[in-house]
Residue frames as qw, qx, qy, qz and C-alpha x, y, z in Angstrom:
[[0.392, 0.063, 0.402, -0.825, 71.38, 28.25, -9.86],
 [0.061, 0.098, 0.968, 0.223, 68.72, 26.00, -10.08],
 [0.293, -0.468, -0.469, -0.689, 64.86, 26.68, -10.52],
 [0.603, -0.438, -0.612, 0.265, 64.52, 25.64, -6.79],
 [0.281, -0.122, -0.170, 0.937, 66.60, 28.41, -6.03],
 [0.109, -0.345, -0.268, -0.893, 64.15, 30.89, -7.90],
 [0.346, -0.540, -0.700, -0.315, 61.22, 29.88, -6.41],
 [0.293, -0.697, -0.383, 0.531, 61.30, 32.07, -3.29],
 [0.246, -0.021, 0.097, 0.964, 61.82, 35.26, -5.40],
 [0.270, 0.575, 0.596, -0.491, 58.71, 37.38, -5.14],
 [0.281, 0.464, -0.494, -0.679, 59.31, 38.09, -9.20],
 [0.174, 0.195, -0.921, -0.288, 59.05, 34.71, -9.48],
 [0.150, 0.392, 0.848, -0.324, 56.09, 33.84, -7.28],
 [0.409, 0.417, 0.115, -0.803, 54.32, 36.84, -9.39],
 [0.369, 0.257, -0.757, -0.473, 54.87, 35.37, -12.70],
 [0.057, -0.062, 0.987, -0.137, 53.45, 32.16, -11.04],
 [0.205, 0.458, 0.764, -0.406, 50.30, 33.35, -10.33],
 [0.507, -0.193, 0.831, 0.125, 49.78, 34.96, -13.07],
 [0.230, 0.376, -0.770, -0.462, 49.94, 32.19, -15.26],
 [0.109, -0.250, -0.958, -0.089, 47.85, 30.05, -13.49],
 [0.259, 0.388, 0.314, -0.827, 45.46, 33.15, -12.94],
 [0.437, 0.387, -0.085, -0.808, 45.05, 33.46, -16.73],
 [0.484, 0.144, -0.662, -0.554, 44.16, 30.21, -17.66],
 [0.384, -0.355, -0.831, 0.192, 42.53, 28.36, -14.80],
 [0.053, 0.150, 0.575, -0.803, 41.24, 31.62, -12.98],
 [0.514, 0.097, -0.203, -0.828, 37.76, 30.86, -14.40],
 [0.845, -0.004, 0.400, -0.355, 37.73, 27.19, -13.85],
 [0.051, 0.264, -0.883, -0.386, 38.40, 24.13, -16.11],
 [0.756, 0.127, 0.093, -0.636, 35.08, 23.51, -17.59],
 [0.776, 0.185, -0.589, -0.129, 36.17, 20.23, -19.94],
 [0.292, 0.273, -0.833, 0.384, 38.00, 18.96, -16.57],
 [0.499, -0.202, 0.333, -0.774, 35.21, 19.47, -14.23],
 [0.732, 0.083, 0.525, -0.426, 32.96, 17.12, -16.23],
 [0.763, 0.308, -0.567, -0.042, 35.19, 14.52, -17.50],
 [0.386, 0.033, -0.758, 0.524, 37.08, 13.73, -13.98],
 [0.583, -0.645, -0.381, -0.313, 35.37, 12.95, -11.46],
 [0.051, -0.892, 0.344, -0.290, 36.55, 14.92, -8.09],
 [0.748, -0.545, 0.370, -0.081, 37.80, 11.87, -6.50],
 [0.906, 0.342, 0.088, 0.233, 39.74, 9.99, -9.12],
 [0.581, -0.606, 0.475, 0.263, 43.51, 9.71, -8.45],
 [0.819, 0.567, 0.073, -0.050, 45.80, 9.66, -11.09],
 [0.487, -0.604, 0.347, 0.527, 49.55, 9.22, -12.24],
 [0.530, 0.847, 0.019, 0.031, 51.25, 10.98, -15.19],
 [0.741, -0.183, 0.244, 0.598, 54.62, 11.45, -16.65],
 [0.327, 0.867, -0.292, -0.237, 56.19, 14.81, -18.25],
 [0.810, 0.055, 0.456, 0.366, 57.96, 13.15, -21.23],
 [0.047, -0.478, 0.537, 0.694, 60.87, 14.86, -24.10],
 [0.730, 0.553, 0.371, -0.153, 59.55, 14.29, -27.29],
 [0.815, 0.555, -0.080, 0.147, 62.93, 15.22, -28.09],
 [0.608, -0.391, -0.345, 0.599, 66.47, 15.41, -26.99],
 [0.020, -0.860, -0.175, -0.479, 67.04, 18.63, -24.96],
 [0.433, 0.142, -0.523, 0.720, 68.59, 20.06, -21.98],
 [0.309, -0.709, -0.620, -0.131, 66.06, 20.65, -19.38],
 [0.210, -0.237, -0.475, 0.821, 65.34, 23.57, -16.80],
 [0.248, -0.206, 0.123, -0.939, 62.68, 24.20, -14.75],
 [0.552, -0.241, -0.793, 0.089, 61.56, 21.04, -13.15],
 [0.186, -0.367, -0.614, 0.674, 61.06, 22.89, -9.77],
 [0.113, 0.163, -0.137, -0.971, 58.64, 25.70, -11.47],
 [0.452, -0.053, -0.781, -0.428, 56.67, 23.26, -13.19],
 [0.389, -0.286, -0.831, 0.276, 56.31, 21.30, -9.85],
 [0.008, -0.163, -0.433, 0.886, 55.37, 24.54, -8.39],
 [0.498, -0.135, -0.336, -0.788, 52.26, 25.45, -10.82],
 [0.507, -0.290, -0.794, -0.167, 50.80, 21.68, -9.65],
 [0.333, -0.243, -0.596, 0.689, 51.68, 22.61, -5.91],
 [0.240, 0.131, 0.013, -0.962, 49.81, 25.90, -6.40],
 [0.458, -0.072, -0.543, -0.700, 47.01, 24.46, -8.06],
 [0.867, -0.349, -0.210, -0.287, 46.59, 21.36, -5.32],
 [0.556, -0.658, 0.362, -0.355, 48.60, 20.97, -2.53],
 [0.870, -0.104, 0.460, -0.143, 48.04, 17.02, -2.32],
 [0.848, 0.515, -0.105, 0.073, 49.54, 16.57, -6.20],
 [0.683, -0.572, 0.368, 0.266, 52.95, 15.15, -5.70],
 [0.616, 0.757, -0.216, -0.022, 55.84, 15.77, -8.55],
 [0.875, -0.201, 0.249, 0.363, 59.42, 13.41, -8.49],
 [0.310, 0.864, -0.277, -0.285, 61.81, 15.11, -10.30],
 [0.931, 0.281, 0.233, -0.025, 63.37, 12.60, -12.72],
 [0.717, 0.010, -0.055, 0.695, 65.65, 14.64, -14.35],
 [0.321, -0.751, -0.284, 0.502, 67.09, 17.73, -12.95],
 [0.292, 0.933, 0.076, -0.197, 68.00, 21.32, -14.19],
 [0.160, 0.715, -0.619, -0.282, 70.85, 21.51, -17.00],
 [0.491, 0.106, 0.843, 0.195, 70.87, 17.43, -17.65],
 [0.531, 0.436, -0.440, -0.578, 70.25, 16.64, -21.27],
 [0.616, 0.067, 0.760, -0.197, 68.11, 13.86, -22.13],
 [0.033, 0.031, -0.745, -0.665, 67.05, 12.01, -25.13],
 [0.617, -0.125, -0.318, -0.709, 63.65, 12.02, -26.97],
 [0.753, -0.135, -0.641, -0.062, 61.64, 9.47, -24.91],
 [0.431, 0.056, -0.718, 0.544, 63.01, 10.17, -21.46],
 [0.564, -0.475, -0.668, 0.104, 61.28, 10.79, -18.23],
 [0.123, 0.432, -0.369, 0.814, 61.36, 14.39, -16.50],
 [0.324, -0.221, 0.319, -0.863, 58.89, 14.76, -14.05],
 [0.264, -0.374, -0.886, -0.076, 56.35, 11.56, -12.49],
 [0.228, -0.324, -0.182, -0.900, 53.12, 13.20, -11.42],
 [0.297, -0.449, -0.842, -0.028, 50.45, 11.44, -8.72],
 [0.297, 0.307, 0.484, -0.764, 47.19, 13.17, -7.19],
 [0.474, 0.637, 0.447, -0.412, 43.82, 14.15, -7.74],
 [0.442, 0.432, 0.574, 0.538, 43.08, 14.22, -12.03],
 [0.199, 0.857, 0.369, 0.300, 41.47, 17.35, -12.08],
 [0.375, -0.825, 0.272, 0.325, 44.61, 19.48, -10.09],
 [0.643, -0.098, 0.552, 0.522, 47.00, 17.14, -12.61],
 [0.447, 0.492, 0.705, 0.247, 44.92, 18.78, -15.54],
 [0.125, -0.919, -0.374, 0.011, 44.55, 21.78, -14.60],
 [0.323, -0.793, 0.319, 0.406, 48.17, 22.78, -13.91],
 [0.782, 0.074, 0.488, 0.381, 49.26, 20.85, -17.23],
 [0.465, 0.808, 0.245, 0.266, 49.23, 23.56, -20.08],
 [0.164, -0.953, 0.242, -0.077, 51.08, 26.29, -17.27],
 [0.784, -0.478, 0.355, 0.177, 53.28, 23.55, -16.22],
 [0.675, 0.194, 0.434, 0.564, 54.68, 22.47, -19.54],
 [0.426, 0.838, 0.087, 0.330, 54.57, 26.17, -20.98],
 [0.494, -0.804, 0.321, 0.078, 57.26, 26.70, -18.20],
 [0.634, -0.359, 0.590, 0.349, 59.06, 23.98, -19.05],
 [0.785, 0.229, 0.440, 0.371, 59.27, 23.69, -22.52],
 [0.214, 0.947, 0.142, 0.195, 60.12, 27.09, -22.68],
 [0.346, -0.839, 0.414, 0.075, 62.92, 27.56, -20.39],
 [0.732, -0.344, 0.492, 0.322, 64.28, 24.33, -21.56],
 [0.501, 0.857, -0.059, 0.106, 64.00, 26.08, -25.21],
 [0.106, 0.954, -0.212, 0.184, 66.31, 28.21, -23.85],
 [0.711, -0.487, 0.503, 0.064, 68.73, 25.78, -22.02],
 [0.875, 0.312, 0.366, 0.060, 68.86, 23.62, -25.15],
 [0.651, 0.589, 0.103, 0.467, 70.32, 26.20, -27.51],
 [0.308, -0.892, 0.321, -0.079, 72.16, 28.11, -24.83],
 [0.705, -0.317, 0.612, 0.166, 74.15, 24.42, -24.40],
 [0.797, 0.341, 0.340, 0.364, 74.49, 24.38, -28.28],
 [0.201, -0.959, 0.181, -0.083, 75.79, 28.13, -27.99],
 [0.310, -0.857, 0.410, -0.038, 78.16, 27.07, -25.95],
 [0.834, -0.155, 0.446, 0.287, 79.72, 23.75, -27.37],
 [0.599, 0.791, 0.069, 0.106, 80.08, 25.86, -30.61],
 [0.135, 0.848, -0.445, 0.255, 83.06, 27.86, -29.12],
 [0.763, -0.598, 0.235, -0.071, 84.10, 25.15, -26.32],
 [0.860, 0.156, 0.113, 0.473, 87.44, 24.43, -28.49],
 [0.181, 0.703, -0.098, 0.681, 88.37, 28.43, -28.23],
 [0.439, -0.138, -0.492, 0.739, 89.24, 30.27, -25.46],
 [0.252, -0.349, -0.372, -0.823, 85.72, 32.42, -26.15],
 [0.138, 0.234, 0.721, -0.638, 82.92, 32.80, -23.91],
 [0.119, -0.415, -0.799, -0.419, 79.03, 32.87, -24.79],
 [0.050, 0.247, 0.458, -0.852, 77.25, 35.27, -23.04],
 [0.129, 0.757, 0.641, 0.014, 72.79, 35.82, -23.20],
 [0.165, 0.376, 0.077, 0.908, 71.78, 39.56, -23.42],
 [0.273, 0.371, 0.558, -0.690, 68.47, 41.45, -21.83],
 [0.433, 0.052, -0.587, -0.682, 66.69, 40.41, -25.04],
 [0.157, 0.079, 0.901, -0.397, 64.50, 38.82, -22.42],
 [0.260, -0.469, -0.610, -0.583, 60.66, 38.26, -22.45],
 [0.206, -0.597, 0.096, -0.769, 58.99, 40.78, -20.03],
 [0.722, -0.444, 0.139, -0.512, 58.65, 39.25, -16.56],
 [0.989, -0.043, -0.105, 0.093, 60.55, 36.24, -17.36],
 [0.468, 0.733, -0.448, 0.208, 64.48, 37.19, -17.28],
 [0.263, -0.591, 0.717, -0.259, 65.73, 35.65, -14.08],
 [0.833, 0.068, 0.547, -0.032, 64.04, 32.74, -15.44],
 [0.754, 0.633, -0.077, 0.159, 65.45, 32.77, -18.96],
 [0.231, 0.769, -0.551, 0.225, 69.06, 34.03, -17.78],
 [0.564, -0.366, 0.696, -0.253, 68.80, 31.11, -15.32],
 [0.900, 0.267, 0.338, 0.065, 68.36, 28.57, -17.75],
 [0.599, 0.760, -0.241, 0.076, 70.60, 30.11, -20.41],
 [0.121, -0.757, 0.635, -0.099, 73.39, 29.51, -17.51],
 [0.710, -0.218, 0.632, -0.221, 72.15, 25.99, -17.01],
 [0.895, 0.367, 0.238, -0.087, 72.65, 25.20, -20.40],
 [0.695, -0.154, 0.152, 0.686, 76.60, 26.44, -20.29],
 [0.210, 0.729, 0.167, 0.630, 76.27, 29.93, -21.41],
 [0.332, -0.110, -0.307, 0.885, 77.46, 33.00, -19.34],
 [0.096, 0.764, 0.627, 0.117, 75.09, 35.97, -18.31],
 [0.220, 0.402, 0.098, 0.883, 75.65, 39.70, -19.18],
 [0.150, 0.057, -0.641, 0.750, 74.06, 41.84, -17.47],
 [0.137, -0.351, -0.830, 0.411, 71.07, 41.46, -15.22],
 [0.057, -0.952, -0.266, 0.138, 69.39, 44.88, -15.21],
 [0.383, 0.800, -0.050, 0.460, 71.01, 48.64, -16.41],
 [0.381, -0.871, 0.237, -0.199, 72.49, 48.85, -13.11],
 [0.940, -0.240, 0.185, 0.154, 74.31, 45.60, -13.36],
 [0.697, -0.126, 0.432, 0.558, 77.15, 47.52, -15.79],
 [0.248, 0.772, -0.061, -0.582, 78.15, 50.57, -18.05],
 [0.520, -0.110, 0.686, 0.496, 78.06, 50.10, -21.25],
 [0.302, 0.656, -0.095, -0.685, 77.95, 52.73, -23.71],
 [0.549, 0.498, 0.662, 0.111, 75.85, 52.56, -26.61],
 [0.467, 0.078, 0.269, 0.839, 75.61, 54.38, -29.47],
 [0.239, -0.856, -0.345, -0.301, 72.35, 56.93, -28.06],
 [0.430, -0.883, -0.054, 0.180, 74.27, 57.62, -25.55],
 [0.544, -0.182, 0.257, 0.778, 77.54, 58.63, -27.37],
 [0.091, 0.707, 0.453, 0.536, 74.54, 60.72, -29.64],
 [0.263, -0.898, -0.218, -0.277, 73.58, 62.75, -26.52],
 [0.602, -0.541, 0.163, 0.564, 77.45, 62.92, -25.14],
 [0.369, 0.889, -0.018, -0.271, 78.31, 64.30, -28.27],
 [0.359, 0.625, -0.692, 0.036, 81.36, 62.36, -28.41],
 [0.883, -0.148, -0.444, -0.019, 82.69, 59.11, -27.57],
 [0.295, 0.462, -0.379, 0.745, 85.54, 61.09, -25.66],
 [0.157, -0.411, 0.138, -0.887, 82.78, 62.45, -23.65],
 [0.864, -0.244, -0.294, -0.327, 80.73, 59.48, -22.85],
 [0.846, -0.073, -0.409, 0.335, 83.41, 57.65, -21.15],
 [0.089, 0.301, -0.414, 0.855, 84.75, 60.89, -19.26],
 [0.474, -0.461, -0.038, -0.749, 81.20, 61.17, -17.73],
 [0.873, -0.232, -0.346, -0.254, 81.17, 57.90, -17.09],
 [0.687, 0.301, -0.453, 0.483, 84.18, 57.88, -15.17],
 [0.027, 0.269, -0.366, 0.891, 83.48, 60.83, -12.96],
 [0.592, -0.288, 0.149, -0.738, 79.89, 59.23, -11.81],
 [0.891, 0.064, -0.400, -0.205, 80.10, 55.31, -11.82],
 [0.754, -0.604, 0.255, -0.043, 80.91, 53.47, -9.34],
 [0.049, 0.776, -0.609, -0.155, 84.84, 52.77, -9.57],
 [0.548, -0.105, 0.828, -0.060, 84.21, 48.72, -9.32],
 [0.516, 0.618, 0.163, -0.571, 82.78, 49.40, -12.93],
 [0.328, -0.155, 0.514, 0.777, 84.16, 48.61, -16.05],
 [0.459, 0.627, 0.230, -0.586, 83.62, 50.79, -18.83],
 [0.438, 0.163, 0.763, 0.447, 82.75, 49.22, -22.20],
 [0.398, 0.608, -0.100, -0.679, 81.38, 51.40, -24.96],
 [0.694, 0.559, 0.450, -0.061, 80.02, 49.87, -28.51],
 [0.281, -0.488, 0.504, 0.655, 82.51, 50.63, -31.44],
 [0.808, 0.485, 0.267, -0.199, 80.92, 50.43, -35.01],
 [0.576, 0.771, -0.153, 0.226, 84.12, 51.05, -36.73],
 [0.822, -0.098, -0.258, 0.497, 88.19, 51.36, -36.21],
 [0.121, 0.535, -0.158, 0.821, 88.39, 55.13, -35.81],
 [0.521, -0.585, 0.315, -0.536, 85.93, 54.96, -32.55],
 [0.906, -0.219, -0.198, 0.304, 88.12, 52.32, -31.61],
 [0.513, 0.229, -0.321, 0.762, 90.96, 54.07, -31.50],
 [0.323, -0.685, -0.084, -0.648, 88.68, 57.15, -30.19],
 [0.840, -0.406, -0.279, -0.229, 87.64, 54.58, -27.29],
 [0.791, -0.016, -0.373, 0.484, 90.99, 53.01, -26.54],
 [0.255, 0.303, -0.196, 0.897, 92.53, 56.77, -26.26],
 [0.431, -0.506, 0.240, -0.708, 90.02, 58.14, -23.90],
 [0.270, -0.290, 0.726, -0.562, 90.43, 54.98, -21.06],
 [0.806, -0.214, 0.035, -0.551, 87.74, 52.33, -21.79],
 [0.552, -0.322, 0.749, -0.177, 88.24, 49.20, -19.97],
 [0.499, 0.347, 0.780, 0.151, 86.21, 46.92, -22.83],
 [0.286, 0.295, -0.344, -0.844, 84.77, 47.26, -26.55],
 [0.610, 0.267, 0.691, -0.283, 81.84, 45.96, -27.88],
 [0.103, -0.182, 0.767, 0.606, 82.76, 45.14, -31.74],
 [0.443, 0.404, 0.568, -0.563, 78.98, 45.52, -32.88],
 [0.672, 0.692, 0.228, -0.131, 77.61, 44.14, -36.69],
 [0.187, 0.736, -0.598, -0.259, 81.16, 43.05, -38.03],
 [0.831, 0.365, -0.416, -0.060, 82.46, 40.76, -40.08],
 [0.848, -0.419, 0.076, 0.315, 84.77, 38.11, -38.41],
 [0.687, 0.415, -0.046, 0.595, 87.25, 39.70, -40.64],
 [0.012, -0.809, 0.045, -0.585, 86.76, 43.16, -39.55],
 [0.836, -0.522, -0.079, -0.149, 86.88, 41.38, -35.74],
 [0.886, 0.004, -0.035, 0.462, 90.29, 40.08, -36.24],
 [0.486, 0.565, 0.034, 0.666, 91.72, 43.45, -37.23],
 [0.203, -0.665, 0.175, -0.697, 90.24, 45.51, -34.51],
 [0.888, -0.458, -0.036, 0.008, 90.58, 42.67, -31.71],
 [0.773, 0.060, -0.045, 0.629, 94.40, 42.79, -32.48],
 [0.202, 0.541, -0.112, 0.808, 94.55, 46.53, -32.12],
 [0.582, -0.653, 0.109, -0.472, 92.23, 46.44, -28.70],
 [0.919, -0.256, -0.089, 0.286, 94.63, 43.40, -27.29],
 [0.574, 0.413, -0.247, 0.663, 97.54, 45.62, -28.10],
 [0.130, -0.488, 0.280, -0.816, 96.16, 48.04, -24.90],
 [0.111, 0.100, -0.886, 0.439, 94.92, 45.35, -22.95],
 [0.327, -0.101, 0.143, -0.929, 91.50, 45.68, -23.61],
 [0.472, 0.226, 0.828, -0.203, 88.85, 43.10, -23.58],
 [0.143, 0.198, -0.571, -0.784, 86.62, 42.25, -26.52],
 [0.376, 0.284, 0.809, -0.351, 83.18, 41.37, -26.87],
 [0.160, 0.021, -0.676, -0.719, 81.11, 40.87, -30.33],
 [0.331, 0.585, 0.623, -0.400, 77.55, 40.97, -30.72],
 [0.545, 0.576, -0.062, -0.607, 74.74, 41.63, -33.83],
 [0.819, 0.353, -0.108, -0.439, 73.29, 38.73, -35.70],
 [0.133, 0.483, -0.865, 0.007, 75.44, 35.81, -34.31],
 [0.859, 0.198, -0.377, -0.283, 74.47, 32.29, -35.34],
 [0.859, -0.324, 0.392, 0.060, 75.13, 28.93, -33.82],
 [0.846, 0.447, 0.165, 0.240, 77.02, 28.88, -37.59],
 [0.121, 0.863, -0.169, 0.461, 78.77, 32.05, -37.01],
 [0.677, -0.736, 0.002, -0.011, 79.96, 31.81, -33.65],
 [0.939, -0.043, 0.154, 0.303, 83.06, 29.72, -34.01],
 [0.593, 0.418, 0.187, 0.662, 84.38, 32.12, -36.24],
 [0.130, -0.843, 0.051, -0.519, 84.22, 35.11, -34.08],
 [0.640, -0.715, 0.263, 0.102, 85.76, 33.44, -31.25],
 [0.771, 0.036, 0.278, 0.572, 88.85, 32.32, -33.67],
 [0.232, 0.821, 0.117, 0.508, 88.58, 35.96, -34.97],
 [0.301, 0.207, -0.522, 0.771, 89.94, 37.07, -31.36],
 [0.516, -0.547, -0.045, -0.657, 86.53, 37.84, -29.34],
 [0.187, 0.148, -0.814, 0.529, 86.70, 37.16, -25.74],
 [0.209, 0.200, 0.823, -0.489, 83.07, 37.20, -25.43],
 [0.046, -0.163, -0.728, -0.665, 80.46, 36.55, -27.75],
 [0.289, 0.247, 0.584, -0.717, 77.00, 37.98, -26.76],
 [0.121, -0.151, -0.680, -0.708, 73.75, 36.69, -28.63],
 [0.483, 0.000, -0.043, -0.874, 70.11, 38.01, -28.27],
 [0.735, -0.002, -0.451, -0.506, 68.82, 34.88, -29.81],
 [0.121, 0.134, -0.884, 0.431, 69.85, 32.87, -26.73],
 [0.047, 0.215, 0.535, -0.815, 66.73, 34.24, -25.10],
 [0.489, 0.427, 0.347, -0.677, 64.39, 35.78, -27.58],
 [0.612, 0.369, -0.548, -0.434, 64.70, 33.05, -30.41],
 [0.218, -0.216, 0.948, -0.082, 64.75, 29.98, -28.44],
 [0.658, -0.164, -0.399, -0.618, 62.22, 27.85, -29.66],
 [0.848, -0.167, 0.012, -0.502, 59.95, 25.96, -27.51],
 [0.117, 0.167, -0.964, -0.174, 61.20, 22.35, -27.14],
 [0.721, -0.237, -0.410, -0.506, 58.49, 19.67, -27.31],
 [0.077, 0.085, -0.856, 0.504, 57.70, 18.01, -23.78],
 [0.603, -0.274, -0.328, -0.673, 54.34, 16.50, -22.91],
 [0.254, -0.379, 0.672, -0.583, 52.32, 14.87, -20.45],
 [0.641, -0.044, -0.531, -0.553, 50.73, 11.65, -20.31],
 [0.754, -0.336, 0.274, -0.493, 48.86, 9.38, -18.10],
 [0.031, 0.243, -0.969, -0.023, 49.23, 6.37, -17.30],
 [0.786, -0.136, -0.072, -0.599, 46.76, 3.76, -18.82]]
């Protein structure tokens, strides 16, 4: 999915506005009276380092919102990785529309491609295993179908979407089942049958617990790769899937998918990307 794609979601058109509500819905006082209203102008969104873009159509959209008339080329496109110095986006209209949408435009983009960037370093970590990478709903409020869309465009899988998108018992809700036994019975008798059920494991006894009452998957949660190995070989013996998560590292990674994990899920995909650097400049 590309950012194009998003742009007709009415999540996405909210966010849009806004963003360019809260920092242009008063005006641009320095833009007013430095550009004059008639003065044409052409600009370039430029990497300042390399990175793996997405959100080139989002960007374009803030200008479009802002002025109609401001045309935006798209240079390079969502999930391409470019080097410091390259060329995403060529800009021409009116200066004071170009100005005005710059700050929203590039806090799109250099955010999402944050999140592209180290989604695509994520995923080259394990790309010699037979592992997957998967984001999380560590999202930032309003933004997730944009962040889980980039995180794909940068070669990462996405978990699920929303609480409806999959069961997957945690360890509150094995508190207020009273058992892990019980959690997964409940979940059995109300969930839609196209379900799997995965349940959180902190240890090898509610593994076994797990295995014996019927779950489909285990989420191996805050373990050592050792500990991983030990209890991935006892959930492979019943055919179960295996997914790890809690405090995995582009350093770490590797070693949980050689540990036996068939899907590695990390938070920081999302709510640790940093920023990348991407600016805009005129031509003089």
């Amino acid at each position: 999915m590309t950012s194009a794609d998003l742009l007709s979601l009415p999540a996405v058109s909210r966010l849009l506005d806004l963003a360019i509500d809260e920092d242009l819905g008063r005006g641009d006082v320095t833009t007013w009276a430095v550009v004059p209203a008639d003065q044409h102008l052409c600009a370039d969104v430029v990497a300042r380092e390399d990175l793996v873009v997405f959100g080139v159509a989002i960007a374009g959209e803030v200008f479009r919102r802002v002025d109609p008339s401001v045309s935006v080329s798209i240079i390079a496109g969502d999930g391409q990785k470019v080097a410091a110095g390259a060329r995403i986006l060529a800009i021409r209209g009116p200066g004071r529309a170009i100005l005005a949408g710059e700050r929203t435009a590039l806090n799109f983009l250099q955010r999402l491609s944050g999140t592209a960037t180290l989604a695509r370093a994520f995923a080259d970590s394990v790309s010699s295993t037979g592992a997957r990478v998967c984001d999380t709903r560590k999202t930032t409020p309003g933004y997730r179908v944009l962040e889980k869309a980039a995180a794909r465009a940068g070669g990462v899988s996405n978990h699920r979407f929303d609480l409806a998108g999959g069961i997957l018992i945690k360890d509150n809700h094995i508190a207020a089942a009273g058992s892990i036994a019980a959690a997964i019975a409940r979940c059995r008798a109300s969930a839609p049958h196209s379900l799997r059920v995965e349940i959180e494991v902190d240890d090898e006894s509610q593994l076994r617990e797990a295995l014996a009452a019927g779950c489909d998957m285990v989420l191996l949660d805050n373990m050592s790769p050792e500990q991983v190995t030990r209890l991935a070989a006892v959930a492979r013996e019943r055919g179960v899937f295996v997914e790890v998560s809690g405090g995995i590292t582009l350093d770490t990674a590797p070693a949980y998918a050689r540990a036996g994990a068939d899907i590695i899920s990390s938070g920081a995909i999302t709510h640790s990307a940093p920023a990348v650097d991407i600016a805009l400049d005129f031509a003089r």
